[in-house]
LOLO-530186 format. One record per atom (N, C-alpha, C): atom name; z negated, y negated, x negated. Coordinates in Angstrom, 1 decimal. Atoms other than C-alpha are relative to their C-alpha. Last residue first. Layout:
% residues N
   nupa       c3       c2       c1
     CA        Z        Y        X
...
***
This chain:
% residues 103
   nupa       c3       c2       c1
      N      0.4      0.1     -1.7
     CA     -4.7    -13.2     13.1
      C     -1.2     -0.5     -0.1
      N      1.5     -0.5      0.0
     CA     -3.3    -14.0      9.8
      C      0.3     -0.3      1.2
      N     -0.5     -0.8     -0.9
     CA      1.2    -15.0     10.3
      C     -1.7      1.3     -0.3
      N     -0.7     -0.1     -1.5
     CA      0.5    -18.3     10.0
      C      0.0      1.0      0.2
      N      0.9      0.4     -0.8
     CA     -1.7    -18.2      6.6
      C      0.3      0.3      1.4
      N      0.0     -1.7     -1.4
     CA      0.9    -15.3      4.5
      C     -1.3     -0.6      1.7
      N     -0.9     -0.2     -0.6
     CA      2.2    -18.5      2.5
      C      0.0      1.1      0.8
      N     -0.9      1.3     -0.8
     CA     -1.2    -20.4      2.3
      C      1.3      0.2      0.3
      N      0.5      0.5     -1.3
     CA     -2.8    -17.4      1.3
      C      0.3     -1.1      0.6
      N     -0.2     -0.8     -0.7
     CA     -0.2    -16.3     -1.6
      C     -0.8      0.0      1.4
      N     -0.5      0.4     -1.2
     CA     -0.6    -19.4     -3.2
      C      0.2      0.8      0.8
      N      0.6      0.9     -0.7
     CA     -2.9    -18.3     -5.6
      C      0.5     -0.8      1.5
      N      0.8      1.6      0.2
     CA     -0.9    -15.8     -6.9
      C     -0.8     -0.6      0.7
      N      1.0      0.5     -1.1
     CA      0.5    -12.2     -7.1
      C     -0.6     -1.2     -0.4
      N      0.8     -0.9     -0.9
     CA      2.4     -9.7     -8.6
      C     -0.4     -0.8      1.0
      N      0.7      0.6     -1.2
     CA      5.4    -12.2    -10.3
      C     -0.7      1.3      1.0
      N     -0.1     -0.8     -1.6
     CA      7.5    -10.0    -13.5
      C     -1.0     -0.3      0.9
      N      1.3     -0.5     -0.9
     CA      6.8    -12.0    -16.4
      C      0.5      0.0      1.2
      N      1.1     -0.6      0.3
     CA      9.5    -12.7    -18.9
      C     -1.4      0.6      0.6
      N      1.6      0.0     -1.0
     CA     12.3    -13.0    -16.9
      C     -0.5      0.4     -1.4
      N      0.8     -1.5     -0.3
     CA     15.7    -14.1    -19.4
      C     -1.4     -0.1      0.6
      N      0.0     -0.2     -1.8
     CA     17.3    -17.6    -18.7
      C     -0.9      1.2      0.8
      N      1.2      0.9     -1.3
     CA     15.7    -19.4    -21.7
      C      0.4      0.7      0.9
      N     -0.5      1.2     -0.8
     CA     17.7    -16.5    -24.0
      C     -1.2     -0.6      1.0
      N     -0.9     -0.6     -1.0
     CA     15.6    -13.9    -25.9
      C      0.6     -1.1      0.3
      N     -1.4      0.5     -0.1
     CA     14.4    -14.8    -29.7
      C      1.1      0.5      1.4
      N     -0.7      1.3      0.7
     CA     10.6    -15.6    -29.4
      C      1.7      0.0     -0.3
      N     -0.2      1.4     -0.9
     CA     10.1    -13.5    -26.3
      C      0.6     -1.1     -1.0
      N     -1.5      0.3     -0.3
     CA     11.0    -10.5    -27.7
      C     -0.2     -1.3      0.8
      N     -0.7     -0.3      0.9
     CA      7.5    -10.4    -30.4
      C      1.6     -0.3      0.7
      N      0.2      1.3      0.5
     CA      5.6    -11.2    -27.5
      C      1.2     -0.6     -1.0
      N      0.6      0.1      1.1
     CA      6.6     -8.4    -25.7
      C      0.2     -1.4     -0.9
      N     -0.4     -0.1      1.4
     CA      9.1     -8.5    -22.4
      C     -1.2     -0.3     -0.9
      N     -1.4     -1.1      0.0
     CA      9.1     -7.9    -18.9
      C      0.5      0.2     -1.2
      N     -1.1      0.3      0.7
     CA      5.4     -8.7    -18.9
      C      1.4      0.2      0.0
      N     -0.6     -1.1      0.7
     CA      3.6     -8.0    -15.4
      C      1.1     -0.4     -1.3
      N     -1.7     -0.3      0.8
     CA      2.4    -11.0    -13.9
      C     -0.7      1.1     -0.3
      N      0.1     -1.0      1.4
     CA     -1.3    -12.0    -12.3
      C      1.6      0.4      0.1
      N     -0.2     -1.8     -0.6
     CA     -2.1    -15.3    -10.7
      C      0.1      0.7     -0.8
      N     -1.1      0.1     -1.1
     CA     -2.6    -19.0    -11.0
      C      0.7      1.4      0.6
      N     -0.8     -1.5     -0.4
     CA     -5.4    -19.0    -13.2
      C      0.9     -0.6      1.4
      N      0.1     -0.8     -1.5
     CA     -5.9    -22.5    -14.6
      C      0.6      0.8      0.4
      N      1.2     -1.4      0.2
     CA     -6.2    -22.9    -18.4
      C     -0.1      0.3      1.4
      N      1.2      0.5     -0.5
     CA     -4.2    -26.5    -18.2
      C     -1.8      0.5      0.0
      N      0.3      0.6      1.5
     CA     -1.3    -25.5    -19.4
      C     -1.5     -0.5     -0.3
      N     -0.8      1.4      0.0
     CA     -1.1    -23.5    -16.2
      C     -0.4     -0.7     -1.4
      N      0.6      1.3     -0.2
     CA     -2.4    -19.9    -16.3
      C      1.0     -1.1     -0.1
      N     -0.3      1.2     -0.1
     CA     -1.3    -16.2    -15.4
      C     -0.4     -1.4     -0.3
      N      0.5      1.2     -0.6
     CA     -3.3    -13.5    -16.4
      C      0.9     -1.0      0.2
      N      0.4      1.0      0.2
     CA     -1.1    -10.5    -17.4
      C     -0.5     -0.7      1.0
      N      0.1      0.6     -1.4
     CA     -0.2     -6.6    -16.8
      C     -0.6     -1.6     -0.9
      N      1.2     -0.1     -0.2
     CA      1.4     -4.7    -19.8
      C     -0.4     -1.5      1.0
      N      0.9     -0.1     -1.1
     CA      4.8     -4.4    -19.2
      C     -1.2      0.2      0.2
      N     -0.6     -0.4     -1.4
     CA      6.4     -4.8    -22.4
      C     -0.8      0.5      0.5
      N     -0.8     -1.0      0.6
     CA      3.3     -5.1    -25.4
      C      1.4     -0.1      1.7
      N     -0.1     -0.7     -0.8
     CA      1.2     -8.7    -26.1
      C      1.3      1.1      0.2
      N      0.5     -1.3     -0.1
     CA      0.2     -8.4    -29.4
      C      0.5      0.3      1.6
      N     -0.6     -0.7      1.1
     CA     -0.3    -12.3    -29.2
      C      0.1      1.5      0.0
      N      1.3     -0.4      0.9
     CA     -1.5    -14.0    -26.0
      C      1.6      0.8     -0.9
      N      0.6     -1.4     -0.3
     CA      1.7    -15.7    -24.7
      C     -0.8      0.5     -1.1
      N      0.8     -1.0      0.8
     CA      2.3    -19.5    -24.3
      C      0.2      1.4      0.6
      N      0.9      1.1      1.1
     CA      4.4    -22.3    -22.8
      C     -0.5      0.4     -0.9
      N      1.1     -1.0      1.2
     CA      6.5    -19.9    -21.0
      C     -0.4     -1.1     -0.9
      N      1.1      0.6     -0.8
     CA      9.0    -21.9    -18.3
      C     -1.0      0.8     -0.8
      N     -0.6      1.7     -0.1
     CA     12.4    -21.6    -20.1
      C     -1.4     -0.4      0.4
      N      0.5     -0.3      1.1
     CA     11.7    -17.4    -21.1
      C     -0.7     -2.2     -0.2
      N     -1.4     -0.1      0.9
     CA     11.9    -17.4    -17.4
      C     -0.6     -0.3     -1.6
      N     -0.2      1.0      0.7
     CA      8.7    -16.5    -14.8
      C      1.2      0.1     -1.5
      N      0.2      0.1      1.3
     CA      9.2    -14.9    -11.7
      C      0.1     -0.6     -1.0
      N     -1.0     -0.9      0.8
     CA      9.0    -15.7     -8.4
      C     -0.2      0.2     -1.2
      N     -0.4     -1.4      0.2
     CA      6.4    -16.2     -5.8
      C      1.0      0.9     -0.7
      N     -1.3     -0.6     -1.1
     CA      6.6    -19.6     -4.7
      C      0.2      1.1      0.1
      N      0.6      0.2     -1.2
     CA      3.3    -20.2     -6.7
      C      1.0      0.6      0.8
      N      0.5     -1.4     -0.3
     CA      5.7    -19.2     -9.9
      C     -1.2     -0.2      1.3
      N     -1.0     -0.8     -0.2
     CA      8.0    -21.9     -9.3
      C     -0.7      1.4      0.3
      N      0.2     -0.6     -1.7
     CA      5.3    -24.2     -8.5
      C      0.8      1.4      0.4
      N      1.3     -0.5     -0.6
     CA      4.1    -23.5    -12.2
      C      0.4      0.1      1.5
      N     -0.3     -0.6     -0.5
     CA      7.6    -24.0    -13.9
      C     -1.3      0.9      0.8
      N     -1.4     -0.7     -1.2
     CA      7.7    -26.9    -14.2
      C      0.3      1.2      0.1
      N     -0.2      0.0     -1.5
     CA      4.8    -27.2    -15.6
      C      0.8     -0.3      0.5
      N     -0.3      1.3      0.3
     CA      5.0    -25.0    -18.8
      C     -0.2     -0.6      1.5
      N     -1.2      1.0     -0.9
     CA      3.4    -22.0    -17.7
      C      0.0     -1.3     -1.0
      N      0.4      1.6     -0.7
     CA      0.4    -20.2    -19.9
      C      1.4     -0.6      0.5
      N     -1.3      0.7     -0.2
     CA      0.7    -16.2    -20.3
      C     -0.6     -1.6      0.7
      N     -0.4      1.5     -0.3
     CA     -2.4    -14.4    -21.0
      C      1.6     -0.2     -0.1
      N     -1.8      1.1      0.5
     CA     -2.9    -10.7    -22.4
      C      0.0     -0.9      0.9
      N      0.7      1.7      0.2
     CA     -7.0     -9.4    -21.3
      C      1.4     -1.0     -0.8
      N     -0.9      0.5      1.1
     CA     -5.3     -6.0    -21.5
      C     -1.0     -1.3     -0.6
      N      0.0     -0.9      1.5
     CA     -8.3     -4.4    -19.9
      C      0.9      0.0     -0.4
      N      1.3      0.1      0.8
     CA     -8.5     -7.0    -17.1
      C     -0.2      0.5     -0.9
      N     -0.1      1.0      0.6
     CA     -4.9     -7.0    -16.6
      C     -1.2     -0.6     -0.5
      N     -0.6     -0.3      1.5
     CA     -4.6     -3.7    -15.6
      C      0.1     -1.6     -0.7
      N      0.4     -1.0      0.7
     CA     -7.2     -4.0    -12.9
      C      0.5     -0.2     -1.6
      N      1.3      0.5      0.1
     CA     -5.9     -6.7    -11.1
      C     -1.0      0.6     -1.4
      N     -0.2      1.3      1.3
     CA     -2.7     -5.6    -11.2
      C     -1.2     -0.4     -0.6
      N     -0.4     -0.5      0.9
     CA     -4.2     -2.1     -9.7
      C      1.0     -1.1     -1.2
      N      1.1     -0.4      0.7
     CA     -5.6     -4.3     -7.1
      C      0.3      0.5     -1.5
      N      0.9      1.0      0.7
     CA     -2.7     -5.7     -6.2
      C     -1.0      0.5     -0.6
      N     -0.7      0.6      1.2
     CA     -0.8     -2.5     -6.0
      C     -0.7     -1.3     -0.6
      N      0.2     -1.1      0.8
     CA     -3.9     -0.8     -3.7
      C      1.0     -0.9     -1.6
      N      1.0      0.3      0.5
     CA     -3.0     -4.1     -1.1
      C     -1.0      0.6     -2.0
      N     -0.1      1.4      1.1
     CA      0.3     -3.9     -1.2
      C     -1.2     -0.2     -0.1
      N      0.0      1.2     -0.8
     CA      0.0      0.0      0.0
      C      0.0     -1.2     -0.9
***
């Protein structure tokens, strides 16, 4: 269920403890629910490995949700700006876009 998946982000990302910081432009992008580009990546913890689960933050240090790498630290420094690096699980905005349709 979507519930079980979140959690299990949740999870794997506490025992990576790997970060990802947004540039901000590209922070509402990921509120909206999409993924993040090599173009909107400000930072990533070091060591981080493909698909290990991540923290989200804003330049700022504010959590904003949890990703999934799509790429290691090491391929982030020479992939193109267009490439996903963080595959979008879940965010802060996710209660203001699922609000209307709560009972």
């Amino acid at each position: 269920s979507a519930g079980t998946d979140k959690y299990e982000a949740v999870v794997s990302t506490q025992s990576t403890g790997q970060k990802v910081w947004l540039k901000p432009g590209a922070e509402q992008q990921f509120l909206y629910g999409n993924n993040v580009t090599k173009a909107g990546l400000g930072r990533i913890s070091a060591g981080t490995d493909k698909y290990d689960g991540v923290i989200v933050y804003n330049m700022n240090d504010l959590p904003l949700g949890f990703g999934v790498s799509a790429k290691s630290t090491a391929e982030c420094k020479t992939i193109d700006p267009n490439a996903i690096v963080v595959f979008h699980q879940a965010d802060i905005g996710e209660y203001l876009r699922a609000e209307s349709t709560m009972s």
